[in-house]
C-alpha positions as CSV (number, residue, x, y, z in Angstrom):
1,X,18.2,7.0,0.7
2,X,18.2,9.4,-2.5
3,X,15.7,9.4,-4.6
4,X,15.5,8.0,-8.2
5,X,15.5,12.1,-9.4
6,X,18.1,13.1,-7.3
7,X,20.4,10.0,-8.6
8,X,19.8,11.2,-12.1
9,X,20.5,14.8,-11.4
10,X,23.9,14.2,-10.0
11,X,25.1,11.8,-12.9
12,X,23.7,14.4,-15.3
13,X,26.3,16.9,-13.8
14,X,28.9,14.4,-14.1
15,X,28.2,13.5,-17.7
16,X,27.4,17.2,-18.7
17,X,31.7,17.4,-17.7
18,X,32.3,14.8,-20.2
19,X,29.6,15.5,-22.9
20,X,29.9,19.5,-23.2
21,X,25.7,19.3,-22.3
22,X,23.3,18.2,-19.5
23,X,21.5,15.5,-21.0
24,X,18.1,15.4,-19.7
25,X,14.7,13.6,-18.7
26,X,12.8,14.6,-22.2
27,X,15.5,13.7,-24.3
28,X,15.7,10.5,-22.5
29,X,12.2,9.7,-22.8
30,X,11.2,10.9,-26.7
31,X,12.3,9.6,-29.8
32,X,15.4,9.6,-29.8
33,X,16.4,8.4,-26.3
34,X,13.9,5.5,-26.8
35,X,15.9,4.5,-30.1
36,X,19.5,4.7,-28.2
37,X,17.8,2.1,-25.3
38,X,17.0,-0.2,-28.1
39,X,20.6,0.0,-29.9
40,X,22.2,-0.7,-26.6
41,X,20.2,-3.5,-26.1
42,X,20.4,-5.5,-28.9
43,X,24.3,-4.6,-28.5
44,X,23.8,-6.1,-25.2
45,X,21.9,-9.5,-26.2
46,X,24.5,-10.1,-29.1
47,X,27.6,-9.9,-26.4
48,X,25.5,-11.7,-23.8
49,X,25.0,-14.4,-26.7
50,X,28.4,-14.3,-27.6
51,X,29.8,-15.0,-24.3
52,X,27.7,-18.1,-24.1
53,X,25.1,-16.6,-21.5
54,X,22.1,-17.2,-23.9
């Protein structure tokens, strides 16, 4: 079983194809990374509440 660091290296690779840069663990956890988790989830509680789930 790979580890939790070794999962996120390989998708990093694969997004860095897509995004033109290797996004990685300090942008994920400062400022900004902390605001885009927030964004996605309230995007995620108002589809969630729109499909009837909540």
């Amino acid at each position: 079983m790979k580890s939790l660091r070794e999962i996120e290296e390989e998708l990093a690779k694969k997004a860095e194809q897509v995004l033109g840069f290797k996004p990685s663990s300090k942008f994920k956890r400062g400022s900004i990374g902390i605001l885009i988790y927030v964004v996605c989830g309230i995007i995620v509680f108002i589809s969630l509440r729109s499909a009837g789930v909540f």
